[in-house]
C-alpha positions as CSV (number, residue, x, y, z in Angstrom):
1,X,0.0,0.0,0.0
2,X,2.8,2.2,0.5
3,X,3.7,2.2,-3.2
4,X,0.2,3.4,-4.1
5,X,-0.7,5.6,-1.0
6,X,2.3,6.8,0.0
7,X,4.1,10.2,0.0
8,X,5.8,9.6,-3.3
9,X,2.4,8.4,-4.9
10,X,0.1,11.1,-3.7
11,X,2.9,13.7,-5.2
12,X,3.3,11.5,-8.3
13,X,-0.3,11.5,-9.2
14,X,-2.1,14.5,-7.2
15,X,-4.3,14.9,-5.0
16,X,-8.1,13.8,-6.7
17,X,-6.3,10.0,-7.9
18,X,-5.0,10.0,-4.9
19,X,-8.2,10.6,-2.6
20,X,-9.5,7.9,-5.7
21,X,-7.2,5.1,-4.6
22,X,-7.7,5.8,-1.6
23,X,-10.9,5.1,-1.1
24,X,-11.0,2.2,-3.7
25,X,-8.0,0.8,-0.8
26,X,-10.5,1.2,2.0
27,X,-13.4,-0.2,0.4
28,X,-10.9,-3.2,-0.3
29,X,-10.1,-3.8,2.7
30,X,-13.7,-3.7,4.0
31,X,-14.5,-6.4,1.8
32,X,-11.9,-8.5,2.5
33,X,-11.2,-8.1,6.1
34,X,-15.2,-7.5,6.9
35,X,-14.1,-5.5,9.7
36,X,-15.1,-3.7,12.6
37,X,-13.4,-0.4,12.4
38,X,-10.5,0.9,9.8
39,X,-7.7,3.5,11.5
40,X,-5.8,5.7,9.8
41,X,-3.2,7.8,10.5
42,X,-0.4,9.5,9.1
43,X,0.7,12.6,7.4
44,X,-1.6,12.5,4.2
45,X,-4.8,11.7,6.3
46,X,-4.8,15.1,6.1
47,X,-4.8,15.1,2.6
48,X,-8.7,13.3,2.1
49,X,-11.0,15.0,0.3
50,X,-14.0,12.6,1.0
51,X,-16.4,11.0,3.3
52,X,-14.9,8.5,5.2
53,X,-17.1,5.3,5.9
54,X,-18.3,5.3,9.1
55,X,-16.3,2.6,10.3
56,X,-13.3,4.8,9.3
57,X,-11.5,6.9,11.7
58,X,-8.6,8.9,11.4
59,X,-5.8,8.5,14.8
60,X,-2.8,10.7,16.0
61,X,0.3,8.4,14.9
62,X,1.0,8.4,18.8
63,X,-1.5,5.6,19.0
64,X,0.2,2.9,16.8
65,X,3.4,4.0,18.6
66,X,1.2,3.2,22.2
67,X,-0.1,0.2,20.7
68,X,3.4,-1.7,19.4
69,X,4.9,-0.7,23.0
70,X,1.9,-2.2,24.8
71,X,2.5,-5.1,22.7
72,X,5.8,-5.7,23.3
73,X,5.1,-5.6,27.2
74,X,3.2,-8.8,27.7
């Protein structure tokens, strides 16, 4: 995913393909994964241009940080 919604891709294409893939990525992963809730975070979340799902919620980077630390504690 990083290749196609990356930094260097959203530059590389611009911002309305970008936004596209984006949410053709989510919607992918909301059919395969059929789950509860999708979090993003990251730089270019600021970058979204559309209505995220509801299931889709955008997190501070802190919190995958906090979450791979809690992890590696048990």
């Amino acid at each position: 995913y990083e290749e196609q919604l990356g930094r260097a891709a959203l530059d590389d294409i611009g911002k309305k393909k970008w936004n596209k893939r984006l949410e053709k990525a989510i919607a992918t992963l909301q059919h395969l994964f059929n789950c509860d809730c999708i979090y993003l975070g990251g730089g270019n979340t600021k970058k979204i241009e559309f209505e995220l799902p509801t299931n889709v919620k955008i997190v501070p980077n802190v919190n995958g940080l906090l979450g791979g630390i809690a992890l590696w504690k048990e």
